[in-house]
C-alpha positions as MATLAB code, in Angstrom:
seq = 'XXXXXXXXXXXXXXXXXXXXXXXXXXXXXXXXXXXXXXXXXXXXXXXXXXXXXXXXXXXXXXXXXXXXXXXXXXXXXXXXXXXXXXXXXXXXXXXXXXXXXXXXXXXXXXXXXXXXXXXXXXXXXXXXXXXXXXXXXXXXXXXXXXXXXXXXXXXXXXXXXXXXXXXXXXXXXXXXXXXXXXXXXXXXXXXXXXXXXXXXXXXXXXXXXXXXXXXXXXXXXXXXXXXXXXXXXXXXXXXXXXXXXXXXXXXXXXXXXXXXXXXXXXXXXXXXXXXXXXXXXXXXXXXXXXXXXXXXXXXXXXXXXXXXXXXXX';
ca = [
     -57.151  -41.317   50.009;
     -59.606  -44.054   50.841;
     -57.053  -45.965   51.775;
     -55.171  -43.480   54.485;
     -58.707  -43.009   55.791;
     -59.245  -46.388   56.512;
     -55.984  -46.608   58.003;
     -56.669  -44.285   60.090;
     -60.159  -45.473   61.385;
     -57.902  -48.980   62.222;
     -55.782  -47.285   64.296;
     -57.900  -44.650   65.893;
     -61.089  -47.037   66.476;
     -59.326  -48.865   68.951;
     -58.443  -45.995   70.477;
     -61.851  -44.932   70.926;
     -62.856  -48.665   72.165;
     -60.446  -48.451   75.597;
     -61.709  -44.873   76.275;
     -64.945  -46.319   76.400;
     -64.221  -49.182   78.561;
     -61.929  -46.985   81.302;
     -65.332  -45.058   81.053;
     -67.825  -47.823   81.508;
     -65.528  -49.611   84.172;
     -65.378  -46.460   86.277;
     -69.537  -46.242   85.989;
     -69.751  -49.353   87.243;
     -67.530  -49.216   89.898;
     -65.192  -51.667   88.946;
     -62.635  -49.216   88.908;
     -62.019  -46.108   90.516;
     -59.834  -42.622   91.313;
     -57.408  -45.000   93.713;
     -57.477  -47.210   91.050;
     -56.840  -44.346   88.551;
     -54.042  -43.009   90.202;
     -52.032  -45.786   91.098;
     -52.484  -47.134   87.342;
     -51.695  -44.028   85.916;
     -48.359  -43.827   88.404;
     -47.318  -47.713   87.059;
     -47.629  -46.988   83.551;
     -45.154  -43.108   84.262;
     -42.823  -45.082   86.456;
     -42.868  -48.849   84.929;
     -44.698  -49.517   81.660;
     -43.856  -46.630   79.427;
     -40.459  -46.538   80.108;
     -40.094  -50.030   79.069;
     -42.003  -49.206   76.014;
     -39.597  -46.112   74.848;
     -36.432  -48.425   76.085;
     -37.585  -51.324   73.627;
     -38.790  -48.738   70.851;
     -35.292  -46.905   70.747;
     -33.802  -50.214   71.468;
     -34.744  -50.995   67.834;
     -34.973  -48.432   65.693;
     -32.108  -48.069   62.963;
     -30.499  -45.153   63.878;
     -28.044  -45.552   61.381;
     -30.035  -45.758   58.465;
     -32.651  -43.003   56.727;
     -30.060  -40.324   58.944;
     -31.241  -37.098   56.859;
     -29.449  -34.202   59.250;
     -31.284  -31.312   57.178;
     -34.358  -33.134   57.788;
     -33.883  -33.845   61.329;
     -32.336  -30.389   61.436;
     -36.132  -28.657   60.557;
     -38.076  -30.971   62.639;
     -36.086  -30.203   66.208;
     -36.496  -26.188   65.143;
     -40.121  -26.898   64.084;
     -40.592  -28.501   67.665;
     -38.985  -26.187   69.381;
     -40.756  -23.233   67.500;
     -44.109  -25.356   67.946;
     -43.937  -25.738   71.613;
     -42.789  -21.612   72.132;
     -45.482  -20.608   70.040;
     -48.303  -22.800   72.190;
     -46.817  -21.572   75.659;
     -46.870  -17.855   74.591;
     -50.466  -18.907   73.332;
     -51.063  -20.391   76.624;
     -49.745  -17.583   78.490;
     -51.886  -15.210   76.795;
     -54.936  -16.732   76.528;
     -55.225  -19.244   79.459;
     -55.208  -19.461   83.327;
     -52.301  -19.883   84.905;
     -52.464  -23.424   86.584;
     -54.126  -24.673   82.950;
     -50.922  -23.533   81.079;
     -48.712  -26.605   81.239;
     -51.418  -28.713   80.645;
     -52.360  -26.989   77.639;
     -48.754  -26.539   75.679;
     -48.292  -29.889   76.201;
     -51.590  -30.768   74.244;
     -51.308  -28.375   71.585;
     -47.682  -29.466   70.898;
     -47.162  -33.331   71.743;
     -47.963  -35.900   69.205;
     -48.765  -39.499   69.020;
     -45.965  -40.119   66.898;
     -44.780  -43.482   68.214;
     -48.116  -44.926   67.550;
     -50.099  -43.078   65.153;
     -48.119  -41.025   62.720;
     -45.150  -44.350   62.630;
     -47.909  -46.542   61.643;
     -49.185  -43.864   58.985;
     -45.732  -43.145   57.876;
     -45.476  -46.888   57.262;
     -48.454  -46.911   55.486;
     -47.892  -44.560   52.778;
     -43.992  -44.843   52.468;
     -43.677  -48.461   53.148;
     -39.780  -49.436   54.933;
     -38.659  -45.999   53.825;
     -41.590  -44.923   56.210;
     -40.845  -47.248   58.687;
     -36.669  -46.855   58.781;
     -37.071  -42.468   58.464;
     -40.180  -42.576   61.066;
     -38.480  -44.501   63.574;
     -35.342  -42.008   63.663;
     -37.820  -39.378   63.506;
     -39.543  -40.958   66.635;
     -36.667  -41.150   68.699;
     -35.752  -37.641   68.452;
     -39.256  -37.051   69.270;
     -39.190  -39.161   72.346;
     -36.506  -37.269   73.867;
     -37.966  -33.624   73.042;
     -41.371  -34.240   73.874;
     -40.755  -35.392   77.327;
     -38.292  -32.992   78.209;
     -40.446  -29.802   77.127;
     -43.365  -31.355   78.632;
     -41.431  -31.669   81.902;
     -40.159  -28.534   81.933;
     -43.909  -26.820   80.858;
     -45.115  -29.021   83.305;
     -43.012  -27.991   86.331;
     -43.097  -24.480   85.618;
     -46.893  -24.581   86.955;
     -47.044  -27.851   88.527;
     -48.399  -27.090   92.096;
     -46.034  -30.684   93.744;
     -42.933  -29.558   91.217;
     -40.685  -26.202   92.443;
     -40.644  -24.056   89.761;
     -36.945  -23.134   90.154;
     -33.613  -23.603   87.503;
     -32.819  -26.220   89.035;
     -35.668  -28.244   90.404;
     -37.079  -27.999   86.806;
     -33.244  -29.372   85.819;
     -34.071  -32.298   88.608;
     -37.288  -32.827   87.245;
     -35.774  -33.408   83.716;
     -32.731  -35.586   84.755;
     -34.959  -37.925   87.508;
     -38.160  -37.974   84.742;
     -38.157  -41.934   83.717;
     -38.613  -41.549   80.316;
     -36.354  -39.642   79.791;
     -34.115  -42.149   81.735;
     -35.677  -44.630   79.808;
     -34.446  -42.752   76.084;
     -31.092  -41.798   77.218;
     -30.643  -45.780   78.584;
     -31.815  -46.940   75.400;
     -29.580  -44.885   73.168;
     -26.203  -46.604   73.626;
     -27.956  -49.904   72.660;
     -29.429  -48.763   69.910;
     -26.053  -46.901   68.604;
     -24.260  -49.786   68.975;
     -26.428  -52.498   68.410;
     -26.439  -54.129   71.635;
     -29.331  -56.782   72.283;
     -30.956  -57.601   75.358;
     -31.418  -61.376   76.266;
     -34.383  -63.041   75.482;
     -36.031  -63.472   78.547;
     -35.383  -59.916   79.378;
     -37.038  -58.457   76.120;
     -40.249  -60.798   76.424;
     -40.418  -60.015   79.910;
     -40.023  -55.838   78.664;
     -42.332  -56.745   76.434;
     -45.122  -57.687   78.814;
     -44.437  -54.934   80.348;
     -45.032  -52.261   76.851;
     -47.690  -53.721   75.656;
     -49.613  -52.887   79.066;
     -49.005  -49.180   78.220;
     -51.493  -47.857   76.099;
     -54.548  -49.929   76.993;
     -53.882  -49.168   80.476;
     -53.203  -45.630   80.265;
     -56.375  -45.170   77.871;
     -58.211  -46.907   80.578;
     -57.330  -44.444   83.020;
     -58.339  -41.531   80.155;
     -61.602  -43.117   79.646;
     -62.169  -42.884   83.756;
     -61.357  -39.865   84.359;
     -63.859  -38.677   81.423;
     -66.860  -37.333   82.485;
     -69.817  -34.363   80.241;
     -69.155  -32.257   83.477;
     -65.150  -32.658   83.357;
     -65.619  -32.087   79.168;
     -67.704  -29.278   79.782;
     -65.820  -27.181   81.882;
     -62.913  -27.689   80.223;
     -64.564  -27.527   76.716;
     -62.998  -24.671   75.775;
     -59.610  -25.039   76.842;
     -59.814  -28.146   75.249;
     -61.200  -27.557   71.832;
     -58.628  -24.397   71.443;
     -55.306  -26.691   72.067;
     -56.897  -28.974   69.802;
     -57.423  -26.687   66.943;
     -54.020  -25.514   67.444;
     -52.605  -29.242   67.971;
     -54.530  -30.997   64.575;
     -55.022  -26.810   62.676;
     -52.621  -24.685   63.637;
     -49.231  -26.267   63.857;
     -49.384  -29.124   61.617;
     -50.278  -25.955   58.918;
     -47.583  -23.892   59.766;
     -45.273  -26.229   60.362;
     -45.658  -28.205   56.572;
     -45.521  -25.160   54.938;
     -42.270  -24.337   56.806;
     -41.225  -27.507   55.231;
     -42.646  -26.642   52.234;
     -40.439  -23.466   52.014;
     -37.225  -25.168   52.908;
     -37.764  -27.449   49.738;
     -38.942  -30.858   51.849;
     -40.976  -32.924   49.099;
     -42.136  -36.366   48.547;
     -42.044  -38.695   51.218;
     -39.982  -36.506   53.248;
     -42.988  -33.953   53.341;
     -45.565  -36.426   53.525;
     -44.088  -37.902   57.124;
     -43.146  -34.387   58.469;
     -47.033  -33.568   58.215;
     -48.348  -37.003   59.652;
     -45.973  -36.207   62.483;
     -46.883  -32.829   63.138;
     -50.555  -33.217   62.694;
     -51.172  -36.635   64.891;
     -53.677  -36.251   67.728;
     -52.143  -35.597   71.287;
     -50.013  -38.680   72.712;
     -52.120  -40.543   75.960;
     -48.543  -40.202   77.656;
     -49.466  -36.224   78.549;
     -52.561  -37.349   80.555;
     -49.944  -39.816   82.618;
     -47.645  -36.604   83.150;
     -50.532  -34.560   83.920;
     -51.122  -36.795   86.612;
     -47.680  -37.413   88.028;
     -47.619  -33.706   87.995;
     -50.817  -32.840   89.940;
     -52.091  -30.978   86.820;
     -55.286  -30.745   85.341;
     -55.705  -34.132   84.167;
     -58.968  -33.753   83.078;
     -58.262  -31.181   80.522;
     -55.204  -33.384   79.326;
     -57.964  -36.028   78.823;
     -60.499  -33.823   76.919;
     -57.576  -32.855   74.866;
     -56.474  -36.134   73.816;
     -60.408  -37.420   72.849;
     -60.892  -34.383   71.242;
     -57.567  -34.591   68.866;
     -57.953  -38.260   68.317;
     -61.603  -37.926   66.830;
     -60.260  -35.018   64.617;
     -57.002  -36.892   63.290;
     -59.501  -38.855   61.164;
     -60.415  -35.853   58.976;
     -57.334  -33.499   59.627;
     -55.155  -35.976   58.450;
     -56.938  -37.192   55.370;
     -58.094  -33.378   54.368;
     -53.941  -32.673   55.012;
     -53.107  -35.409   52.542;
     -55.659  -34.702   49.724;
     -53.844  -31.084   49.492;
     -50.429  -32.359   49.471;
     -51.284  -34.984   47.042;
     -53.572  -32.420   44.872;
     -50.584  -29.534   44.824;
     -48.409  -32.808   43.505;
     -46.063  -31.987   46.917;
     -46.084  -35.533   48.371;
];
């Protein structure tokens, strides 16, 4: 346990250090909301998309293929993201909806629960994450674009400007590009991965920057609410219901023990970037995604003490 908790801190901490500096750079001046938005627009247009292309680019798709298990995770996503927009729809106002379904539901699974999958499962973690991850990829961005654009106040809400939304969203591009590489194990040239690589590993310091920015008490307070009930839901809620559904359907082991770290990791930075390309509420996306993150370091190690305890995982 000590040792998940410390992982944890290692990958959250830094976390916590760029939000800080986005914040301190923006009271200082040094940056600001041109700044903001221009930086959040390169990293949704440019950087991120790189980042999924060279993450499904190589992952093993052909190894650690479990269909039942990737069978229960798209349902559990699915089910996940119906149950936080009916939430939403019941409990919230109407132009915070999108914004947040897409916290409660979206996880930092690329980042966070990969690198604790790896942790506690070693390869097997890595190899069954990854596959995991790339499913993820492709659902998370197209729910959140379609959440998104019911409500965005730029996006038509309409069949089939939501369908345009979906088809012309670059990560999703990025995924669907990425796939027949990684299915048939097709490499890039050098110079053209490093120089993809320059381009990934701008990603998630910049877009924490812009988090940390846009962070403000007043912008927390208003929204505190909001905020702390999609993150209950996001690190509570789900992640309970959803291991338990695994539970039921006879997931043990490792196989339980990564289907929890994915469904209980904090809220991914990328739904502040969509927040912003879509004129949303960007401030409660922010909120959200400070909020989760600080949580994820008890959540997940409380999570893994009772799966470990009931002799599950």
């Amino acid at each position: 346990m000590l040792a998940i908790f410390l992982e944890t801190l290692n990958i959250t901490a830094p976390v916590f250090a760029m939000l800080f500096l986005g914040l301190l750079l923006k009271r200082i001046a040094w940056i600001n909301d041109g700044f903001i938005h221009t930086a959040s627009a390169l990293v949704f247009n440019v950087t991120m998309p790189a980042l999924l292309f060279l993450g499904i680019l190589h992952a093993d798709l052909h190894s650690a293929l479990k269909p039942g298990l990737l069978i229960y995770f798209t349902v559990a996503t699915l089910a996940s993201f119906a149950f936080a927009w009916g939430w939403a729809i019941w409990r919230c106002p109407r132009e915070d909806r999108g914004i947040y379904t897409q916290g409660a539901f979206r996880g930092n699974n690329g980042i966070i629960g990969l690198a604790l999958a790896a942790s506690m499962y070693g390869d097997y973690g890595i190899s069954l994450g990854a596959v995991l991850a790339a499913l993820v990829i492709l659902f998370y961005n197209t729910l959140s674009t379609i959440v998104l654009a019911v409500y965005s106040p730029v996006i038509k809400s309409d069949p089939w400007s939501i369908c345009k939304s979906v088809i012309s969203n670059p990560l999703i591009i990025s995924v669907l590009a990425a796939t027949p590489f990684a299915v048939f194990q097709i490499g890039l040239p050098a110079w053209l991965e490093t120089s993809g690589q320059y381009l990934a590993q701008m990603t998630l310091p910049l877009a924490l920057i812009c988090i940390g920015g846009t962070l403000s008490l007043a912008a927390l307070r208003q929204s505190g609410d909001l905020a702390l009930s999609s993150s209950l839901m996001k690190m509570v809620g789900l992640p309970l219901m959803a291991t338990f559904g695994a539970w039921l359907c006879g997931f043990r082991g490792a196989e339980l023990g990564i289907l929890f770290l994915y469904f209980g990791s904090p809220t991914a930075a990328a739904s502040f970037v969509m927040a912003r390309a879509a004129n949303g509420n960007h401030e409660l996306a922010a909120a959200i995604i400070v909020i989760t993150t600080l949580m994820a370091a008890v959540t997940t190690n409380i999570g893994i003490f009772l799966l470990q305890w009931g002799g599950w995982i």
